[in-house]
N, C-alpha and C positions, 0 to 999 in steps of 0.2 A: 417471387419469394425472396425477400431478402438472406443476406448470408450470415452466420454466425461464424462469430469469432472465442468466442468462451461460452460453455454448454456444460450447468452442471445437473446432472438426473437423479433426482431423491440423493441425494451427499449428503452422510453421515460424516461425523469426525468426532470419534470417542477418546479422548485421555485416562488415563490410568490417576485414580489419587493417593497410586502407594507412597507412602513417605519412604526417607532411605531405610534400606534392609539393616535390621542389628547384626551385629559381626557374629560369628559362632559362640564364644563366651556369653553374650550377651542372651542370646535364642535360646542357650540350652539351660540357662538358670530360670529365666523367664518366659519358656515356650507355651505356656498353655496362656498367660496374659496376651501374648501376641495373636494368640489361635483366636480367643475371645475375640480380640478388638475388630479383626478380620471378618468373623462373620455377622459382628454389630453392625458394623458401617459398609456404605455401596464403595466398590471398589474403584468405580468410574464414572466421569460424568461427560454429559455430550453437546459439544461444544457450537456443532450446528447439526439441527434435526430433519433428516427430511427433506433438503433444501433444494426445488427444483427452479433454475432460473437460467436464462438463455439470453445473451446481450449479442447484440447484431453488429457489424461493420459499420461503423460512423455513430453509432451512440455514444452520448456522453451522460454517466449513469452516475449516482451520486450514493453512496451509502452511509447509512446514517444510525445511530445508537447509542446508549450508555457504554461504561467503560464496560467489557465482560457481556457483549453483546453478541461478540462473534467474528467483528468485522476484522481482524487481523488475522484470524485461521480462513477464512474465508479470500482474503490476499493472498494469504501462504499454499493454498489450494489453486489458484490460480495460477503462480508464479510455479507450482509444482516441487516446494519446498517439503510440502509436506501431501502424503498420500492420504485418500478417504476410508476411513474404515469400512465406508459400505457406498453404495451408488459409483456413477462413474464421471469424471470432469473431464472433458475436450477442448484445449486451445490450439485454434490453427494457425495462430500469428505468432510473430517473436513480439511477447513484452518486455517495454522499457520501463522497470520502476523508480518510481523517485519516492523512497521512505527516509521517514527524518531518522529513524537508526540504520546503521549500516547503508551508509550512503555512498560507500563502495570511494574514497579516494586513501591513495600511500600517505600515511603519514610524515616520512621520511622524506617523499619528492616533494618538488616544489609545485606551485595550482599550475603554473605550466605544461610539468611534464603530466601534471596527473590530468589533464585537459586529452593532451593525447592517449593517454592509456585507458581513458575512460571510452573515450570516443572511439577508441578500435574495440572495446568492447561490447560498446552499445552498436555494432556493425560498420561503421565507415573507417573507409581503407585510412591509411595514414597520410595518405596526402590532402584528403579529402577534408581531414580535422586543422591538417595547417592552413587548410584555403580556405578554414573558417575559424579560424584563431582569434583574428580580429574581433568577430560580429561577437565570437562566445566573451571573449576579454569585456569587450564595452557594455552586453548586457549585463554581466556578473557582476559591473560597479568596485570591482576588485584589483586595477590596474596596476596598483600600486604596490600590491603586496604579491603580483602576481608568481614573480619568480623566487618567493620566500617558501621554506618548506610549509607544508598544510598544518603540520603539527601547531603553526604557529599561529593559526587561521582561528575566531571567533569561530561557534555555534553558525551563528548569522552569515559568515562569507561561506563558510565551508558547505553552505543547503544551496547559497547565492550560484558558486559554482556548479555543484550538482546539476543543479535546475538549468542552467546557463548551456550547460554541454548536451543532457537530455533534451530539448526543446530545437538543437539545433542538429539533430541528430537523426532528424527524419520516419520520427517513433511514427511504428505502425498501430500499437495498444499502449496507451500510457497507464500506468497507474501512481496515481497520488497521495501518500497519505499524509497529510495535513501540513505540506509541506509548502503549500501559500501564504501560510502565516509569516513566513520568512522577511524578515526587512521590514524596513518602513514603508509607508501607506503610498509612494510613490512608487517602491518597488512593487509591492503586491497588484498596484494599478496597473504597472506593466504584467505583471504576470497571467494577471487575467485577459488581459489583453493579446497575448501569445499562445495563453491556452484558445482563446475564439478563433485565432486565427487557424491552428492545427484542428479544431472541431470543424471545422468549413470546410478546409483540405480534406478531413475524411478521417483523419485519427478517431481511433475509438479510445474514449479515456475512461477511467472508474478511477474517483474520485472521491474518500475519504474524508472526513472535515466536520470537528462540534461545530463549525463556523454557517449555521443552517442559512444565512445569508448569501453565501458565497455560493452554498447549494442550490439554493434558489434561482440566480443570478444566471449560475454555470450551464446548471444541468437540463435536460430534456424530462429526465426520467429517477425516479430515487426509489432505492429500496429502503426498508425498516426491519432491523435486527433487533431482537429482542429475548436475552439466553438464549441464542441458536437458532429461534423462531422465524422465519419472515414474515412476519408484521402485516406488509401492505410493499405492494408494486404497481409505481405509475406517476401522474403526474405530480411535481417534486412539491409545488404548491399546497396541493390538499392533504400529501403525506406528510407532509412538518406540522399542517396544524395538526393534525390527530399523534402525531408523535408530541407535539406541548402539550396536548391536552391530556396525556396522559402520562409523559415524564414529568409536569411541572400540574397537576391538579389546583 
């Protein structure tokens, strides 16, 4: 029986759609307008329904859908940012994310120092990031800017790095959100190229991406969100055409 690494069981995740509260002045001139609209409209909607899915040790799983499909609350659930209103989620590993927001480097420092303070936080000791300073420098393609503060870093170096320090950092679960788009067509060749080789090694990755190509390419296995729904789970091939055949009629 193979092992699981992330385990979610019927996962609900309900939002609230109250707009902000009116102040007191505001409530007590027009409280019965407020009362009305209240009990017009639902007060919540749900973001993922139901959603039971269990991804194993060494899988590389590919999730896939329109914008508002789910797959960021479905990360945030994983990463334990955000809790389920109902069901229960289980990860037994440390994940290492690489999302294109909050890509976690100091503005202030330079991609040097933030190389090391990234790196002790994705778990390696600090000496362990300087005796990989080199390898992370040359993949980033950033050498030259390297000891300039990040404030000063392009979109593009700043994911460069990210990516560069995560990949050499020994990830147990990676998560990726669409963060291969990064660089030009010879960086992303590499990039794929070093996610094959961490998928070999046994990383378990989940992987994000409109890029259904990349899906395809990457993954073993794809899930299909659709409003909260899962769709379809399995081979990444048969689930993109039934996801075009149905996102693009």
């Amino acid at each position: 029986m193979n092992e699981f690494v992330i385990d979610f069981d019927h996962v609900w995740k309900k939002y609230s759609l109250q707009t902000d509260r009116p102040g007191f002045k505001e409530f007590f001139v027009n409280c019965h307008k407020f009362i009305e609209k209240r009990r017009e409209r639902n007060s919540h909607f749900y973001a993922l329904k139901d959603l039971t899915v269990t991804i194993e040790r060494g899988e590389c799983v590919g999730i896939i859908g329109k914008n508002g499909a789910g797959k960021s609350t479905l990360l945030s659930l994983m990463l334990g940012t955000i809790l389920p209103s109902e069901g229960k989620v289980k990860v037994t590993d440390r994940i290492t994310p690489l999302l294109e927001l909050g890509a976690g480097l100091h503005p202030d420092l330079t991609g040097r120092e933030n190389v090391v303070l990234n790196g002790v936080l994705l778990g390696l000791t600090r000496s362990e990031v300087l005796d990989r300073m080199c390898s992370i420098i040359d993949f980033s393609e950033i050498e030259e800017f390297i000891d300039r503060p990040v404030r000063t870093y392009s979109s593009g170096m700043y994911l460069r790095l990210v990516f560069s320090v995560a990949v050499h950092a020994d990830p147990k679960v990676l998560i990726i959100d669409e963060i291969l788009s990064v660089g030009d067509e010879e960086f992303q060749r590499k990039s794929k190229e070093v996610m094959l080789q961490l998928i070999k090694g046994g990383a378990t990755t989940i992987l994000v991406s409109h890029n259904l190509l990349v899906i395809q390419e990457i993954c073993s296995r794809a899930l299909w969100l659709d409003h909260g729904t899962l769709m379809a789970d399995g081979d990444p091939t048969r689930i993109i055409e039934s996801y075009r055949g149905k996102a693009h009629p």
